[in-house]
C-alpha positions as CSV (number, residue, x, y, z in Angstrom):
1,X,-40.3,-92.3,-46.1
2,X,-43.0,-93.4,-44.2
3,X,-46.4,-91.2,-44.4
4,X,-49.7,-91.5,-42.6
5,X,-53.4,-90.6,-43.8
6,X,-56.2,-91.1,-41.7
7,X,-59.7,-90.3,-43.3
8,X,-63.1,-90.0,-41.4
9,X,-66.8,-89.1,-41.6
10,X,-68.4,-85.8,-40.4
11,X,-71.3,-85.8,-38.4
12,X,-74.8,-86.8,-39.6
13,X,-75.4,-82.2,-39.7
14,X,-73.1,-81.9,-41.8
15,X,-72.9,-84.9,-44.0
16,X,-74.2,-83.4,-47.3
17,X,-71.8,-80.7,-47.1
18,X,-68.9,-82.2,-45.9
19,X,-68.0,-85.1,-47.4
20,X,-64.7,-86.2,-45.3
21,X,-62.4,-85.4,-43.1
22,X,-59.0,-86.2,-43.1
23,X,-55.3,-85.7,-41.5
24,X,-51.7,-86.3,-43.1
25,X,-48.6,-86.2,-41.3
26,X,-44.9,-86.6,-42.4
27,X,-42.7,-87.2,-39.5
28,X,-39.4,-87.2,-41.6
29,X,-36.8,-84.4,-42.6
30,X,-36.1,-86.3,-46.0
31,X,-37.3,-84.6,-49.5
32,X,-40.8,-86.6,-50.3
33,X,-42.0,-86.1,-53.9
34,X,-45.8,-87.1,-54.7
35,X,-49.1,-86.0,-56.5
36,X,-52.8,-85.5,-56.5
37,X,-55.4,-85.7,-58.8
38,X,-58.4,-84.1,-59.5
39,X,-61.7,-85.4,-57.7
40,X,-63.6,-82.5,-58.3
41,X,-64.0,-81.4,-54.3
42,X,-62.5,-78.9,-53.3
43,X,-60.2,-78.8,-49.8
44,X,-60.5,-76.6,-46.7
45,X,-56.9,-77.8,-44.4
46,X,-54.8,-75.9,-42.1
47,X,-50.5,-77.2,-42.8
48,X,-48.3,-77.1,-40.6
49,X,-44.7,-77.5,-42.1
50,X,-41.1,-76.8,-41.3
51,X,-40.7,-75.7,-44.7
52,X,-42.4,-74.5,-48.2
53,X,-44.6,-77.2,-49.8
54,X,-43.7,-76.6,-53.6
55,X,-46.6,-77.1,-55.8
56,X,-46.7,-77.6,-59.7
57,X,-50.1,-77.6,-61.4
58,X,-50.5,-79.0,-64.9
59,X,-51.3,-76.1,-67.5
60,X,-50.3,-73.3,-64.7
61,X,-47.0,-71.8,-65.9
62,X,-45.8,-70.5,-62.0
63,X,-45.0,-72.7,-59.0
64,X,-46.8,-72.1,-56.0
65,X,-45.3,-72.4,-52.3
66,X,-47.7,-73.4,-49.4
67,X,-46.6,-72.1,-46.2
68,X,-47.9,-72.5,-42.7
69,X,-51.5,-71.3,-42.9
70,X,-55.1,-72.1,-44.0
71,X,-55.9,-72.6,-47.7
72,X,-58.3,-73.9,-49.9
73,X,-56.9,-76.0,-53.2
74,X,-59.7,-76.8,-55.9
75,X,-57.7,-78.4,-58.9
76,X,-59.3,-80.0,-62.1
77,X,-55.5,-81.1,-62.9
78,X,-52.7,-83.2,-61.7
79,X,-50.9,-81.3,-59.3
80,X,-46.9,-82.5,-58.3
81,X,-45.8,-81.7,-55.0
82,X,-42.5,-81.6,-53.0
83,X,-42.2,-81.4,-49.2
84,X,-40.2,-82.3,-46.0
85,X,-42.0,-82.3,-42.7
86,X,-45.7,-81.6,-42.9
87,X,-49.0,-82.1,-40.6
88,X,-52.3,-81.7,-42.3
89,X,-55.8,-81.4,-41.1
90,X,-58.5,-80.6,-43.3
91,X,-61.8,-81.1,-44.9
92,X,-63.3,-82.2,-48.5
93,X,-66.1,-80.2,-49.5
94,X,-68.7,-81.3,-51.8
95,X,-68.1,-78.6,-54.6
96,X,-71.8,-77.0,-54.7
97,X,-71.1,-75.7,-51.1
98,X,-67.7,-74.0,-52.0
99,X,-69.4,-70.9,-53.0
100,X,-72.1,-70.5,-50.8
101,X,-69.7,-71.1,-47.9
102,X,-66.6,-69.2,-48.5
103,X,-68.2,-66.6,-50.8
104,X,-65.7,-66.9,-53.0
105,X,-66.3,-67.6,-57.0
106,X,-64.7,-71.1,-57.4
107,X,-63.3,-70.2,-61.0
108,X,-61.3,-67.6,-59.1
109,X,-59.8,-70.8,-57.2
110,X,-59.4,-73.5,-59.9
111,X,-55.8,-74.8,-59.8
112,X,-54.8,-72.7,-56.9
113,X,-53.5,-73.3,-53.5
114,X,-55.2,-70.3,-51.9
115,X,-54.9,-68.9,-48.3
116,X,-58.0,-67.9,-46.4
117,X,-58.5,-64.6,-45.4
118,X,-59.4,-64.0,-41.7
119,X,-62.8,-65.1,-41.7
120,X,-64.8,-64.3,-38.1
121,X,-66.5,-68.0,-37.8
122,X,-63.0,-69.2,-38.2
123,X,-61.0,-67.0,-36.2
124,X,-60.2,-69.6,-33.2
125,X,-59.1,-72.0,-36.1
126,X,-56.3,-69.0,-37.4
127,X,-55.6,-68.5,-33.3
128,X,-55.0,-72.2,-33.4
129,X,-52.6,-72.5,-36.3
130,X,-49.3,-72.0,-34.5
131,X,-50.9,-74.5,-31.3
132,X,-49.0,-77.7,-32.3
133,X,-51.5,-79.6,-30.1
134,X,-54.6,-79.0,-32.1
135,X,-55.7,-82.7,-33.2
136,X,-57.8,-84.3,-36.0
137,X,-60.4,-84.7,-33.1
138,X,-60.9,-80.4,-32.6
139,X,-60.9,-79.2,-36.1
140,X,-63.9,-80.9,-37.0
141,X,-65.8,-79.2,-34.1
142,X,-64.7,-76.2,-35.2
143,X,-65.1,-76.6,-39.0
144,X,-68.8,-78.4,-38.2
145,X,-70.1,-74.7,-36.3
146,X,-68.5,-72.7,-39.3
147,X,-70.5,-74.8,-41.7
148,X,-73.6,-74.8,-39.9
149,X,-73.1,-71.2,-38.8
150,X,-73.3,-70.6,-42.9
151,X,-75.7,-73.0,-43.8
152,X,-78.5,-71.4,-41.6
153,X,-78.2,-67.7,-44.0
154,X,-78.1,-70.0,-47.3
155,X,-80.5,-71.0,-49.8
156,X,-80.0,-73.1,-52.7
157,X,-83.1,-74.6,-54.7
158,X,-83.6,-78.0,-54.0
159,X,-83.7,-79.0,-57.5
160,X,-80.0,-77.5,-57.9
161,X,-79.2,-79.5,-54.8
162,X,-80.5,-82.8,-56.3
163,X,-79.1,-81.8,-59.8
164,X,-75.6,-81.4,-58.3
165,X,-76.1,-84.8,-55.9
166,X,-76.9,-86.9,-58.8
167,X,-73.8,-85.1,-60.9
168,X,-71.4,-86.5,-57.8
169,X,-72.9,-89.8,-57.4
170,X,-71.6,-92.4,-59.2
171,X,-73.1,-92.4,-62.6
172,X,-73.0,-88.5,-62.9
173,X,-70.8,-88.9,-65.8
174,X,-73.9,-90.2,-67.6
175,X,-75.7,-87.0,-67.4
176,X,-76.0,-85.0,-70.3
177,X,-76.1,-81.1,-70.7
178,X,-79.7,-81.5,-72.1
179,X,-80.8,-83.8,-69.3
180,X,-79.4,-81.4,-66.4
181,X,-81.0,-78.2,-68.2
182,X,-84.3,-80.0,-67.9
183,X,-83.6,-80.7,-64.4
184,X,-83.8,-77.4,-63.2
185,X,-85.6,-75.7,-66.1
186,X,-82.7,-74.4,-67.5
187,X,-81.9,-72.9,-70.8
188,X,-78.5,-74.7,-71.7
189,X,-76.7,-71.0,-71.9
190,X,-78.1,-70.7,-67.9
191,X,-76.9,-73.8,-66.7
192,X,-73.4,-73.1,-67.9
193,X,-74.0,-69.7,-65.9
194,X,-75.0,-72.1,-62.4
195,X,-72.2,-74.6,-63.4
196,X,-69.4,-71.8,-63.4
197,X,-71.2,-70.2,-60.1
198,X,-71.0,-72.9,-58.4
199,X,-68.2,-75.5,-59.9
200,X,-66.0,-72.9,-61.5
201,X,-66.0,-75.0,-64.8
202,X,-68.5,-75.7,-67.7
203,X,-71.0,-78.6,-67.6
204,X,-69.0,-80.6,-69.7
205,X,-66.2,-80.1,-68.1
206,X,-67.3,-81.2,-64.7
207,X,-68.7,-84.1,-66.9
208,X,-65.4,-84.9,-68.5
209,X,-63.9,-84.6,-64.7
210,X,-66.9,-87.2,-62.9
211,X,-66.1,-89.5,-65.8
212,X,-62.6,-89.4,-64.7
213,X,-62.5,-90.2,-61.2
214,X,-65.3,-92.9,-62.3
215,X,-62.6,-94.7,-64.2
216,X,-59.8,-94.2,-61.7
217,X,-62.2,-96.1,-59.6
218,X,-62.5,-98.7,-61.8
219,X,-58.5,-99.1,-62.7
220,X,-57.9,-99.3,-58.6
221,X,-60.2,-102.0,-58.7
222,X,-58.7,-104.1,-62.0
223,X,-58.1,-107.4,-62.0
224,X,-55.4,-110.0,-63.7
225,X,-57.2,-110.1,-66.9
226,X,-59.1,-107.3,-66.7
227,X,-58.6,-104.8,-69.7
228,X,-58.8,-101.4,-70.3
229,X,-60.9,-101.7,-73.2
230,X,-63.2,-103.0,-70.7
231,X,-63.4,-100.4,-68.2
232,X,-63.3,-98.0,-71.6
233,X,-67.1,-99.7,-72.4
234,X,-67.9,-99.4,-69.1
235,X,-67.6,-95.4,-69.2
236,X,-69.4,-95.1,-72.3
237,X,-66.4,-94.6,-74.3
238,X,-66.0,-96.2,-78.1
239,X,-63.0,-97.4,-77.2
240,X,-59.7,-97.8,-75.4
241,X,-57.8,-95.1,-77.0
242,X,-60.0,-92.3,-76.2
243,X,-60.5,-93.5,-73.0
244,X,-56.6,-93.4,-72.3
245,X,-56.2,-90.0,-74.4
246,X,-59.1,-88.3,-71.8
247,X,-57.7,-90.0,-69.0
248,X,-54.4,-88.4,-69.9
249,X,-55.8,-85.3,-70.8
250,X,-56.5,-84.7,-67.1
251,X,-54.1,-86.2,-65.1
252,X,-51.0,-86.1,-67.5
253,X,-50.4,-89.9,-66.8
254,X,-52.1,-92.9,-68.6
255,X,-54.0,-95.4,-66.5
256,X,-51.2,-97.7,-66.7
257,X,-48.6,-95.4,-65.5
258,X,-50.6,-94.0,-63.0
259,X,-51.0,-97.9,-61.8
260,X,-47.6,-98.3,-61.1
261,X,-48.0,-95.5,-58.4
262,X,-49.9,-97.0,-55.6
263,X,-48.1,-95.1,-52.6
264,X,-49.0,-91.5,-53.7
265,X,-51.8,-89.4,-51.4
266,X,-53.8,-89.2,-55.0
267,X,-55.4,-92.6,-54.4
268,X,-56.0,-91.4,-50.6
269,X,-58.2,-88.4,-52.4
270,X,-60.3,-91.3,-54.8
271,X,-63.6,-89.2,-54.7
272,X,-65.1,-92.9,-55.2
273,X,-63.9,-95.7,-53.3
């Protein structure tokens, strides 16, 4: 059950808000089952399929079917999937621009699989949907105006902006809630206002979430003799078993297990790599 996913950069206009682009297709009528994991950026992606994709969140009771269409999915969970024949083209977003851009409250989208509304900047991409000759090469044109379109009536305070880059880079797990209320001049109970503006979560929990996709960076890159009470010290963590219980707590599979899964798309979605 072969699948292909091709990942690659936006321009230099949009680099800060985009952070890839990427297209999947699934050539084959035959059931695939498979999974992703949460990297903390959300997705913008137009599917085309031949039937339902059925989706099961972690912690969310109800199913959800993805049809043909536009959506955005911003999870802080595993998510299972099931599918037959699929082609999907879409963009990662750096989760600070979600809001701004969509104008849409992220916590209203947290584990959800959410179709976009008709919006005017993107009306040739919902024209486009049903034109089974629209490549990986045209929606990143299109998806490049509607972001610059928006980022010319935004404004976010450059300390934000630099308090968020630093919370993505690689040691934003390190932050503390005190550290980013000093940032911006923040009282903690305002920050936790910005955080759920802008990330749909709490500080800590976006924390929790950056220390996460840290270690799953780390466990890719293991080697014979490497330990997990190793890559526990590297994160800061007292030791391995709380490490594997928070690892678990996110992504409902413990390192180990999720090691033995090295064909699913969630390693495609690594937010570090």
């Amino acid at each position: 059950m072969s699948l292909e996913f091709k990942e690659f950069e936006p321009s230099s206009k949009v680099r800060g808000v985009i952070k890839s682009f990427f297209e999947i297709d699934y050539a084959e009528n035959e059931l695939r089952k498979d999974f992703l994991l949460p990297n903390g950026a959300p997705a913008f992606f137009m599917i085309r399929t031949s039937s339902s994709v059925d989706m099961n969140i972690m912690e969310v009771k109800n199913n959800i079917q993805i049809d043909q269409g536009i959506y955005i999915g911003y999870i802080s969970t595993l998510a299972e999937f099931t599918h037959h024949k699929m082609h999907v083209i879409g963009a990662v977003i750096y989760p600070m621009y979600l809001y701004p851009l969509f104008e849409v409250t992220p916590k209203d989208l947290l584990n959800k699989y959410t179709r976009v509304s008709p919006i005017k900047e993107l009306q040739k991409l919902n024209e486009n949907i049903d034109d089974l000759s629209i490549s990986e090469s045209e929606f990143p044109v299109l998806m490049e105006q509607f972001v610059l379109d928006r980022l010319r009536m935004m404004h976010i305070r450059d300390d934000v902006k630099s308090l968020f880059k630093k919370l993505t880079g690689p040691d934003g797990y390190r932050l503390t809630v005190e550290e980013m209320a000093e940032e911006v001049g923040y009282t903690r109970r305002h920050l936790s206002d910005l955080f759920n503006k802008y990330l749909g979560m709490s500080p800590k929990q976006y924390v929790k979430l950056a220390r996460f996709n840290q270690g799953l960076k780390l466990i890719t890159e293991m080697n014979d003799g490497d330990t997990y009470a190793a890559v526990a010290h590297q994160l800061g963590y007292h030791d391995q078993a709380h490490f594997i219980r928070d690892f678990k707590s996110i992504c409902g599979k413990t390192p180990s297990e999720l090691k033995k899964l090295p064909e699913s798309l969630a390693y495609q979605f690594r937010y570090f790599k």
